[in-house]
C-alpha atoms as an extended CHARMM CRD file, in Angstrom:
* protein
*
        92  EXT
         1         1  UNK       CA            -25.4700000000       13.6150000000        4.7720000000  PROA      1               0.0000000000
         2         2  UNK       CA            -26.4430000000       13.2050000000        1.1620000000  PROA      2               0.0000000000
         3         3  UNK       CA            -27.2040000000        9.7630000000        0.0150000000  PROA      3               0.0000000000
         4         4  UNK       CA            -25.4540000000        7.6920000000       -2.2920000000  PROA      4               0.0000000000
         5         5  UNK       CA            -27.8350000000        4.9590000000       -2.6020000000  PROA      5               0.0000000000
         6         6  UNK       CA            -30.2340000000        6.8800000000       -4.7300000000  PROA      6               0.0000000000
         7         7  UNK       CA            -28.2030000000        8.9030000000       -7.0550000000  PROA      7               0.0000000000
         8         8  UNK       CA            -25.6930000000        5.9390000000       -8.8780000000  PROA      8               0.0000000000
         9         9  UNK       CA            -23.9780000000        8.7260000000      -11.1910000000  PROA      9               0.0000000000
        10        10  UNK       CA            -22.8620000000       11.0260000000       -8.0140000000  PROA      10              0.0000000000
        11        11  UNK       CA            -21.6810000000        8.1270000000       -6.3890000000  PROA      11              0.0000000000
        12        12  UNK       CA            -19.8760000000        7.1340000000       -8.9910000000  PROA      12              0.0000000000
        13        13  UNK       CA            -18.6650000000       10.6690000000       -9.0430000000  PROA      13              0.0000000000
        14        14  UNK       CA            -17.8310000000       11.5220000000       -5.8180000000  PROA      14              0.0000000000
        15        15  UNK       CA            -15.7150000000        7.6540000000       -5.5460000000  PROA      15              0.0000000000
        16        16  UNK       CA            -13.8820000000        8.2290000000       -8.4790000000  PROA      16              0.0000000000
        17        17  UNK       CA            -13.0580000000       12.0740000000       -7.8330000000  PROA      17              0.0000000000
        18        18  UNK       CA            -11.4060000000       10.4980000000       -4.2700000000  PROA      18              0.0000000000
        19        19  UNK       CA             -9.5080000000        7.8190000000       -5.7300000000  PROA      19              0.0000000000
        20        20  UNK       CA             -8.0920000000       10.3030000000       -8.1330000000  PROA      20              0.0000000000
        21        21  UNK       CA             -7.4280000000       12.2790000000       -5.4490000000  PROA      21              0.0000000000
        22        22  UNK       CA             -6.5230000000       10.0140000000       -2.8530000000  PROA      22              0.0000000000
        23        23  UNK       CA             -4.9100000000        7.6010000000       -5.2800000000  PROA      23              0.0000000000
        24        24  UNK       CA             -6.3120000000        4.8870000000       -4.0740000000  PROA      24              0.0000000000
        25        25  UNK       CA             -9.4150000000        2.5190000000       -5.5110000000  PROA      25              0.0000000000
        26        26  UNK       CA            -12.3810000000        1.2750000000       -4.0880000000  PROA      26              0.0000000000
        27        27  UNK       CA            -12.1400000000       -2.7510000000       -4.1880000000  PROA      27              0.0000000000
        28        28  UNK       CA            -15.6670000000       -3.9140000000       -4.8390000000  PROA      28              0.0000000000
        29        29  UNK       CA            -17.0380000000       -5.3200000000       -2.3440000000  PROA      29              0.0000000000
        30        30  UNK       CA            -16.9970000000       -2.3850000000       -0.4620000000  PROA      30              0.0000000000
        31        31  UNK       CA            -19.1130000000       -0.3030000000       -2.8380000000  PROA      31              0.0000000000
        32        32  UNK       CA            -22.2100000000       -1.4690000000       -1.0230000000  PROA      32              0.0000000000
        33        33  UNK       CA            -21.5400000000       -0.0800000000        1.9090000000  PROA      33              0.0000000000
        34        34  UNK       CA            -20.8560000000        3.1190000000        0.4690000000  PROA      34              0.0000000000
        35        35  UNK       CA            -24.0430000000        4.9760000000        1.1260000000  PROA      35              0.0000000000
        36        36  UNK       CA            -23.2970000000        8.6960000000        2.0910000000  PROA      36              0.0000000000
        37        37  UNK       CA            -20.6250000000       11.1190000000        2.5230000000  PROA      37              0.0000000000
        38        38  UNK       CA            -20.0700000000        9.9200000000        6.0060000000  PROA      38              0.0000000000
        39        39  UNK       CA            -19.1750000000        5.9360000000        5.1340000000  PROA      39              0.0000000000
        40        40  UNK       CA            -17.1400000000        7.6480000000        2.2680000000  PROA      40              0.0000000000
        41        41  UNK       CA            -15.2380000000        9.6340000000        4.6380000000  PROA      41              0.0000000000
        42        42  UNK       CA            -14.4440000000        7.1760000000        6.6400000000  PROA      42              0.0000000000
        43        43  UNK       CA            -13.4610000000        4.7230000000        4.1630000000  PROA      43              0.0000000000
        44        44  UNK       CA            -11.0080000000        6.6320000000        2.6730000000  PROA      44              0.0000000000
        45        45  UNK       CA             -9.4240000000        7.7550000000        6.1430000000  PROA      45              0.0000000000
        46        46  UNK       CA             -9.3570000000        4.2320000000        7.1370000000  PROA      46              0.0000000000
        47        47  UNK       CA             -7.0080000000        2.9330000000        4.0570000000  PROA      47              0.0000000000
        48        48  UNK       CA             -5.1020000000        6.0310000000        4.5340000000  PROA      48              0.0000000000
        49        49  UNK       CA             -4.0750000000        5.4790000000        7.6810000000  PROA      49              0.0000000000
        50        50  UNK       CA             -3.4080000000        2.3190000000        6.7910000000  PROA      50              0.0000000000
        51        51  UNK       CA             -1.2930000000        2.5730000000        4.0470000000  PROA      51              0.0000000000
        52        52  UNK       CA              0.2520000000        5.2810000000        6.7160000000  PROA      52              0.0000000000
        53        53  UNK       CA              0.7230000000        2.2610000000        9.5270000000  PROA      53              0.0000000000
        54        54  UNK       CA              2.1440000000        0.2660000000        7.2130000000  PROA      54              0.0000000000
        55        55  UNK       CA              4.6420000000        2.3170000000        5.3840000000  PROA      55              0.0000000000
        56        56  UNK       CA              6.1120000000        3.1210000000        9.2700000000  PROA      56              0.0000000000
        57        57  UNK       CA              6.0000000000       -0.2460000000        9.4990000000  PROA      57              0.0000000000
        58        58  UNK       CA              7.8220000000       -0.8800000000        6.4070000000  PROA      58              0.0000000000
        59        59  UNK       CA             10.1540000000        1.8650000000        7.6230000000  PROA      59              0.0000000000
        60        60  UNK       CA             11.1960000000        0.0610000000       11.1140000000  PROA      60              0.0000000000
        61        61  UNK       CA             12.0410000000       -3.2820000000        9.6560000000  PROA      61              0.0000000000
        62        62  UNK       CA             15.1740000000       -4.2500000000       10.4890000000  PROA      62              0.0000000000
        63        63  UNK       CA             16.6250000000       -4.3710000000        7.4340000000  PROA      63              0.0000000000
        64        64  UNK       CA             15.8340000000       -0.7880000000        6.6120000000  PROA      64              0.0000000000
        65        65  UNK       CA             17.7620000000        0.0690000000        9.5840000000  PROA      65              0.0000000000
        66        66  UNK       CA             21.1690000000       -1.8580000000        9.3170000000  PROA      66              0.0000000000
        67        67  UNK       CA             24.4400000000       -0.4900000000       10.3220000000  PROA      67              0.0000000000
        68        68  UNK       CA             26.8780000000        0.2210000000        8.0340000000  PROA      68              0.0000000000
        69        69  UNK       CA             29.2340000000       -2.8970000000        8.3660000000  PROA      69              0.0000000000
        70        70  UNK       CA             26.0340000000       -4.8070000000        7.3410000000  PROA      70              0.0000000000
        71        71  UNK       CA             25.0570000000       -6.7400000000        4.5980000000  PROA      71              0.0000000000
        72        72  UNK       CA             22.1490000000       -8.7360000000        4.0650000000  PROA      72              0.0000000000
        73        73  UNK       CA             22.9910000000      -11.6170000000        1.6590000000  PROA      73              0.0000000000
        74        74  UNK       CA             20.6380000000      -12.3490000000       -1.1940000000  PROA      74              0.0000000000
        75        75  UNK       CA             19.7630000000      -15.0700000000       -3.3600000000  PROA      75              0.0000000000
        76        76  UNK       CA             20.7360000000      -15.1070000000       -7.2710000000  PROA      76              0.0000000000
        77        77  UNK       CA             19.1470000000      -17.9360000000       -8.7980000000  PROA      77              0.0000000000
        78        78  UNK       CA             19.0390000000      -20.1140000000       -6.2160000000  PROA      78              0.0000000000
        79        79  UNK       CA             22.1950000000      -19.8370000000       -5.1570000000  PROA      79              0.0000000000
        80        80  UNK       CA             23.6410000000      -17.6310000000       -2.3350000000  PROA      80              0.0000000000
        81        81  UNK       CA             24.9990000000      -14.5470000000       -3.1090000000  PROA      81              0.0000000000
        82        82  UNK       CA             26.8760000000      -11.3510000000       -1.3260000000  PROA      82              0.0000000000
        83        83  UNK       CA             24.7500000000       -8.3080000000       -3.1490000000  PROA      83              0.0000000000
        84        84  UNK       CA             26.7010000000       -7.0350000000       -5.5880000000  PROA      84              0.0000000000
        85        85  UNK       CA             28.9400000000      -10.3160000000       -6.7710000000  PROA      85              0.0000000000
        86        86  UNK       CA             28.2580000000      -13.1790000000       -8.9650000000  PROA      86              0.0000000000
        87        87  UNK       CA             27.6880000000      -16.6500000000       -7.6920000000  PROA      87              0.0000000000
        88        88  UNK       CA             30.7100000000      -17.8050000000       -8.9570000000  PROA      88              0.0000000000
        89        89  UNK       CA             32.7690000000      -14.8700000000       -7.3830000000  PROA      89              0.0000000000
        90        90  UNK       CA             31.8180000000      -15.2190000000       -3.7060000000  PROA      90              0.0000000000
        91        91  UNK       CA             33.8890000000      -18.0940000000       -2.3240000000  PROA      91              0.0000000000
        92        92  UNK       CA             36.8010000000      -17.0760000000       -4.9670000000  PROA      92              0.0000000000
C-alpha cells in the first residue's frame, strides 16, 4: 500500500476526493492515523456503515412506525399541543 505519511499533497488528495465522494469529512483527529490506502479504506467503510446502522436505527424507532390511529403529541412553546392545532385550540 502506498504511503500517506510521506507525500502530504496526495493525502490530501486522495481524503478530499473520498469525502467528495463519500460525502462525508474526515474530523481531525483522525488524520494521523491516516497513513495508507488501507487505514483509508477502512475508515471510510467504518463511518459508512455507521451512518448505515444508524439510519436503520433511526428507521425502527417507534415513532417512525406508529399506527394510523396514532398521534404523538408535541410541544409548542412550552405548552402541550396535538400536532397540527394551536395551544389555545386543544382543550376547546
Amino acid at each position: 500500500s502506498v504511503s500517506l505519511e510521506s507525500d502530504l499533497k496526495l493525502k490530501f488528495e486522495v481524503l478530499t476526493g473520498c469525502e467528495r465522494h463519500f460525502g462525508l469529512t474526515v474530523p481531525h483527529k483522525a488524520l494521523a492515523h491516516l497513513v495508507d490506502a488501507d487505514t483509508v479504506a477502512r475508515f471510510f467503510d467504518t463511518a459508512l456503515r455507521d451512518l448505515e446502522a444508524a439510519e436503520e436505527a433511526r428507521k425502527a424507532h417507534w415513532t417512525q412506525n406508529l399506527p394510523a390511529n396514532v398521534e404523538i403529541v408535541g410541544y409548542d412553546q412550552g405548552k402541550r399541543t396535538a400536532r397540527g392545532k394551536s395551544s389555545s385550540s386543544i382543550y376547546e
